[in-house]
C-alpha positions, -999 to +999 in steps of 0.1 A: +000+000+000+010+032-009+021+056+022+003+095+014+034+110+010+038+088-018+000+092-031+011+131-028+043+132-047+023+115-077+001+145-079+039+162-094+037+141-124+029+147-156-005+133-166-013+155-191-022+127-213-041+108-192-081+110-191-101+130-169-123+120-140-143+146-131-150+139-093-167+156-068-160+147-028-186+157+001-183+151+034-195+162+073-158+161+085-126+173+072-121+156+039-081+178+024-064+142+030-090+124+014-093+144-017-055+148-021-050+108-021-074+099-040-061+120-067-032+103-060-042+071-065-058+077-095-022+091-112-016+053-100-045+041-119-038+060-151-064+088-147-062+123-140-087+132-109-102+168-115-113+167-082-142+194-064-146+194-026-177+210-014-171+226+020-172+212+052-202+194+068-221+211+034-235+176+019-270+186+024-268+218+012-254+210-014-278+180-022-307+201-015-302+232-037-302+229-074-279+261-078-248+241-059-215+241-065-220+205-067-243+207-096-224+233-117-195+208-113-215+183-132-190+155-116-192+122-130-189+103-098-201+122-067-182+106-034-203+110-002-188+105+032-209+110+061-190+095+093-203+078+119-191+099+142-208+132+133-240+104+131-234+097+164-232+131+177-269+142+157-281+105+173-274+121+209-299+150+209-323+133+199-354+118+218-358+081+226-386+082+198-366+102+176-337+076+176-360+050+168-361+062+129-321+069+127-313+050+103-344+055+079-339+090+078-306+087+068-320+061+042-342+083+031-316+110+023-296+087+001-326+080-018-333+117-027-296+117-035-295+089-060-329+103-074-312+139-081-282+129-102-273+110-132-236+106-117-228+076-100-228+084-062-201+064-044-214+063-008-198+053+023-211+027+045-208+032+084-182+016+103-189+008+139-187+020+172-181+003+201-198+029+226-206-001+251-239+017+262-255-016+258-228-038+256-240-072+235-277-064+246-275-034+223-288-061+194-321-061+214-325-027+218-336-010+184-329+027+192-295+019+204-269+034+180-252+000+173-282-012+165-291+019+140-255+011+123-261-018+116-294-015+103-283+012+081-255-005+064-278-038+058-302-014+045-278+005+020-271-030+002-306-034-005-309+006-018-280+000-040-296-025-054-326-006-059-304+025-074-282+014-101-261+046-096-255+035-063-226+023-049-213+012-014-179+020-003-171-005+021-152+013+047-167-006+078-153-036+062-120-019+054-124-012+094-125-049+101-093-063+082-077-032+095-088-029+125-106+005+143-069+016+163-058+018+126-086+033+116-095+059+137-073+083+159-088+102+190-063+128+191-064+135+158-104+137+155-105+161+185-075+186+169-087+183+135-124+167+128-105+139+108-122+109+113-099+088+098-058+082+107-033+096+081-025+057+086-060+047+070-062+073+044-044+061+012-070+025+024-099+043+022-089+064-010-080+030-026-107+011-022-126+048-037-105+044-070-112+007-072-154+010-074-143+042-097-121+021-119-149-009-119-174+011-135-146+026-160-146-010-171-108-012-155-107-044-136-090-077-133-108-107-154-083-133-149-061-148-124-034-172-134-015-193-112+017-216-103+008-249-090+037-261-071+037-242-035+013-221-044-022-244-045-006-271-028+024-278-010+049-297-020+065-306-056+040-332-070+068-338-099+094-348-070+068-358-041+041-380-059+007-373-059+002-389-025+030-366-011+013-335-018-002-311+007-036-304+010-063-314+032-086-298+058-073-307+086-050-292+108-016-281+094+002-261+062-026-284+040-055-269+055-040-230+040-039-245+006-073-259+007-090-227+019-066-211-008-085-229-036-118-224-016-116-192-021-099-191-058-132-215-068-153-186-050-132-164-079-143-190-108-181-189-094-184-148-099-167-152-136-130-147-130-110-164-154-088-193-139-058-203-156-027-222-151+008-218-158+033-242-145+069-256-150+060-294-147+049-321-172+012-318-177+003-352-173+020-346-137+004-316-132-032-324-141-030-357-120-041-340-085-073-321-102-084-354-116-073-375-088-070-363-055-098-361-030-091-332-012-088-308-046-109-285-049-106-273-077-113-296-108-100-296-147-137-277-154-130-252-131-096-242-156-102-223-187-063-222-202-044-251-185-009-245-194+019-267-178+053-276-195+088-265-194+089-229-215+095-198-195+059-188-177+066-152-198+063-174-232+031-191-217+014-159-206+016-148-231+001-176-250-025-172-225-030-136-233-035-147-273-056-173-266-082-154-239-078-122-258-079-100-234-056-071-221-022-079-199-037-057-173-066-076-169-048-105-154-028-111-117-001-138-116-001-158-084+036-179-076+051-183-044+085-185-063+103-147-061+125-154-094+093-161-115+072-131-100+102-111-110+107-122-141+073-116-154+071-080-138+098-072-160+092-088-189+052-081-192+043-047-188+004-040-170+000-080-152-007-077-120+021-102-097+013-097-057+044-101-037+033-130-020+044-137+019+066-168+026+042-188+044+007-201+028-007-195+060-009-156+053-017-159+018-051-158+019-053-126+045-024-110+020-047-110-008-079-097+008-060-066+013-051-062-022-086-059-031-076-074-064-108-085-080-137-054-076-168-053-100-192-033-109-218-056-125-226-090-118-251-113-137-258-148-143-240-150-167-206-146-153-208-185-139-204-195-178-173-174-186-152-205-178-164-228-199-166-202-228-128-198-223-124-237-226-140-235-258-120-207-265-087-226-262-100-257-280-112-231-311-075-217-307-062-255-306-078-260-336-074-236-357-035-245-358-048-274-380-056-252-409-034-233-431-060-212-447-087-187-427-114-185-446-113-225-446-107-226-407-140-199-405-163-223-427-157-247-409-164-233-373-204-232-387-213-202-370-246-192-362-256-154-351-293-146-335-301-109-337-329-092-319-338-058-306-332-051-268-359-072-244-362-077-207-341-107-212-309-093-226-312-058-210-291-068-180-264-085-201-265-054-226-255-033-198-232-054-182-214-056-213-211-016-219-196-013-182-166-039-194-162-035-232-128-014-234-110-025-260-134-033-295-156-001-279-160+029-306-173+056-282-166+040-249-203+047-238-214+031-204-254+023-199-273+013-166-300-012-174-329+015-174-310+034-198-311+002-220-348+000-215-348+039-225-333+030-257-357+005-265-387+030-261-371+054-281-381+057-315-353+079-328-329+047-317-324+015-322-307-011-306-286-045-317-277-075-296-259-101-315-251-140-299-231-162-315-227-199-318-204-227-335-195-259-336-178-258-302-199-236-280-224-210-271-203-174-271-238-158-259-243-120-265-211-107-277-219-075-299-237-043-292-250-018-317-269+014-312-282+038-339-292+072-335-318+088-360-296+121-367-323+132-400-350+108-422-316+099-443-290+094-419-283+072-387-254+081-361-239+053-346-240+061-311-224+026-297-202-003-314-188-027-290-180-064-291-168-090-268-129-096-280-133-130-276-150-132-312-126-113-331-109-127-364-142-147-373-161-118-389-182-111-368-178-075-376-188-079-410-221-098-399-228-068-378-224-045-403-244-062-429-274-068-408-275-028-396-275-017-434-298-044-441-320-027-414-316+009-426-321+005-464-355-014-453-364+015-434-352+044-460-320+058-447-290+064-471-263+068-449-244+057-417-225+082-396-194+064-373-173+078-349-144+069-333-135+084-295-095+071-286-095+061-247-060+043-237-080+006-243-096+016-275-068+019-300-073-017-315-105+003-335-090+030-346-094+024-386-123+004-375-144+022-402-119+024-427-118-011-432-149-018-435-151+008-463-167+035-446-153+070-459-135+095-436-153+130-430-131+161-428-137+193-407-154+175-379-150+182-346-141+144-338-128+114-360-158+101-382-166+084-414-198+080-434-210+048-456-237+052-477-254+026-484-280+028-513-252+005-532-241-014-504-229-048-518-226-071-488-193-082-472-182-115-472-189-139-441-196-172-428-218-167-403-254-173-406-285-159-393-301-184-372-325-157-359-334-124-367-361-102-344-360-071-361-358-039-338-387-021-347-391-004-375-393+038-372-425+054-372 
């Protein structure tokens, strides 16, 4: 973890070229250390924080009146931090009755919060107080304060899933790994109205930057790991498969075991689980198909790579075969020499410094915080085996000299319908993650999806696609904006990188045109909008034969389409729900 002096010196860098975050901060205590790490940590992140902070203990008023310096800000993320010690000081003048409806009150102000900005508002939860007024019987006595905080912070996960521009900052479980000495100093608070410790500050502004980053779309996807030493002890090459540690009871096997326990958790939510080990494979897939106290299994492994190459060479195989970007993924070893080596060598991977003994590996990693989100769906539980297929299409594509042959064969099938109740949360989902094949970069919440689809000046896309191996599910989004009765603006292009190099972007284009000449429109208007992800688009429209406009504010191209001649692909429509036709 960084220290603040370090968070501080990274605000003398030059991060011209980094994007902007525009990021307002309110608070009911003194908030200068806050702000200034948290634009520290996002110069560590690769953003550029333009940071307001509303006055002190001003978070009402600045809610409350419309003429704000808040809402002339226009901030993308609004960061609300209401302590629980100012709570607790409004909690003591009240009356018995009064204390009663705490925490609904307070409930009830986040709610007129979320309901009064299209920003995402990152609120804090409230860590706890140990005011021993009650002792334990405080959990029997609803107006007691304990009992308000935690009622409150049960509470604000059900509102934030009510509000999806809600999201909890978990500081009062930031307080519990910590712990509340670290936390929170009384000398401090008295001289100053901090709440929190210098100590705890770069923590807090951390975990800020991570929810930020999650809903940029900047978070880790994959996790790849070493085998020997790391999810068991032992060398099952050398020691046999018998010889290997693992187990749950007591001893070194027991920290392996809850190791895996918790990587499987990983695999569950959609993180991508590969391996990459110096061994024989044979060897090294023996204890996932035969030992009984693995828990993790060969299904649970999307890229299983074990041999005797240099683990740089194989991630980066890995990274060819998942497609996705080198800062998407965190290398786990317990060996220093390979960490090392794959710092230097691939530039953005994440490699934790992992301690010396498995016992701490687990607590080690919790801290890191490694694997945020900002969406979750059902979805996520089949990203696994959609890698597997992945890596068998990779495996056998190697078989073919010739693409188009290799692409025939695959028998691809696309479905294509407009935007319904069933894709909408996937839809969105995938606009919070898409960074790469992404032509404007625009993020949706699922009732802006739904907006869309009641729009008739728009028109959505979602495009699935299956072959011969597998189900890819919805991997393409396309969003057209009625600009005149000729022309449509394309106001979002992305698509999942996992189906590039079959087409797929052909397909899409074809059905959109097929769309708009049955509907009377001449042209198509794209635009490109560079982020630091993005770049793999750049000629995007140029190679699909679109034309470049000049004197435009920012980089499009126009097709028109009255002659369009179809381009050649070998994917077929297996479906096709029309979005509906304009009015």
């Amino acid at each position: 973890m960084l220290s603040f002096k370090e968070l501080k010196r990274n605000l003398k860098k030059d991060i011209s070229s980094y994007p902007t975050i525009k990021v307002a901060l309110l608070g009911d205590t003194a908030t200068q250390f806050l702000a200034t790490a948290i634009k520290g940590w996002g110069v560590e992140r690769g953003y550029r924080i333009d940071l307001f902070e509303a006055e002190y203990n001003q978070v009402e008023r600045q809610f409350m009146d419309p003429t704000s310096d808040l809402y002339q800000f226009d901030a993308q993320y609004i960061v609300v931090f209401q302590s629980t010690h100012k709570w607790n000081e409004h909690y003591s003048l009240l009356s018995a009755q009064e204390q009663l409806s705490l925490a609904d009150n307070r409930l009830d102000f986040v709610r007129e919060v979320c309901a009064s900005t299209q920003a995402k508002v990152i609120y804090f939860n409230y860590p706890e107080i140990e005011d021993t007024v009650f002792g334990s019987y405080a959990n029997k006595v609803e107006s007691s304060f304990t009992y308000q905080v935690r009622k409150i912070n049960f509470e604000l996960m059900r509102l934030s899933q009510e509000y999806q521009n809600l999201f909890i900052c978990d500081i009062a479980g930031l307080q519990n790994k910590l712990g509340r000495d670290v936390m929170f100093d009384p000398m401090v608070y008295t001289t100053t109205e901090m709440t929190l410790s210098l100590d705890a500050v770069p923590y807090v502004a951390s975990r800020v930057m991570d929810v930020i980053c999650a809903i940029q779309g900047k978070f880790k996807k994959c996790i790849i790991l070493d085998l020997d030493n790391t999810l068991w002890g032992g060398v099952v090459g050398d020691d046999g498969l018998e010889g290997i540690q693992l187990g749950h009871g007591l001893g070194i096997g027991k920290a392996f075991t809850e190791f895996q326990m918790w990587i499987k958790k990983l695999k569950n939510r959609g993180i991508i689980i590969c391996i990459c080990s110096k061994n024989d494979e044979d060897k090294a897939k023996e204890p996932f198909e035969k030992h009984p106290d693995m828990v993790l299994r060969l299904d649970d492994i999307s890229v299983f790579m074990a041999n005797w190459e240099t683990k740089v060479d194989n991630i980066r195989q890995i990274q060819q075969i998942l497609n996705i970007g080198f800062d998407s993924m965190v290398f786990i070893d317990d060996n220093p020499f390979e960490r090392n080596m794959v710092k230097e060598n691939i530039a953005g991977i994440t490699v934790p410094d992992m301690p010396e003994d498995p016992s701490c590996y687990l607590e080690y990693l919790y801290s890191l915080n490694l694997f945020e989100t900002a969406s979750y769906s059902a979805a996520d539980k089949d990203r696994t085996k959609q890698y597997q297929v992945q890596a068998k299409r990779a495996a056998f594509s190697k078989s073919f000299t010739n693409e188009a042959d290799f692409l025939k064969s695959l028998d691809m099938v696309s479905e294509v319908e407009g935007f319904t109740k069933f894709n909408t949360p996937r839809v969105a989902q995938l606009s919070q993650r898409s960074n790469q094949f992404n032509l404007r970069t625009v993020r949706y919440t699922e009732d802006q999806i739904t907006a869309i689809e009641n729009d008739p000046k728009q028109k959505g896309f979602a495009f699935s696609l299956k072959d011969k191996f597998g189900d890819n599910g919805l991997i393409a989004v396309v969003i057209l904006q009625e600009k005149d009765a000729d022309t449509l603006f394309i106001d979002t292009w992305f698509m999942s990188c996992r189906v590039l190099k079959r087409g797929m972007e052909n397909f899409t284009l074809n059905t959109i045109v097929a769309w708009a000449k049955e509907n009377g429109y001449k042209r198509i208007i794209g635009e490109y909008l560079p982020t630091p992800k993005n770049g793999m688009v750049a000629e995007h429209y140029t190679a699909l034969g679109f034309d470049k406009l000049d004197n435009t504010e920012t980089a499009q191209w126009q097709l028109n389409i009255e002659n369009y001649q179809s381009k050649e692909c070998y994917i077929i429509c297996l479906l096709y729900t029309s979005p509906s036709p304009r009015d």
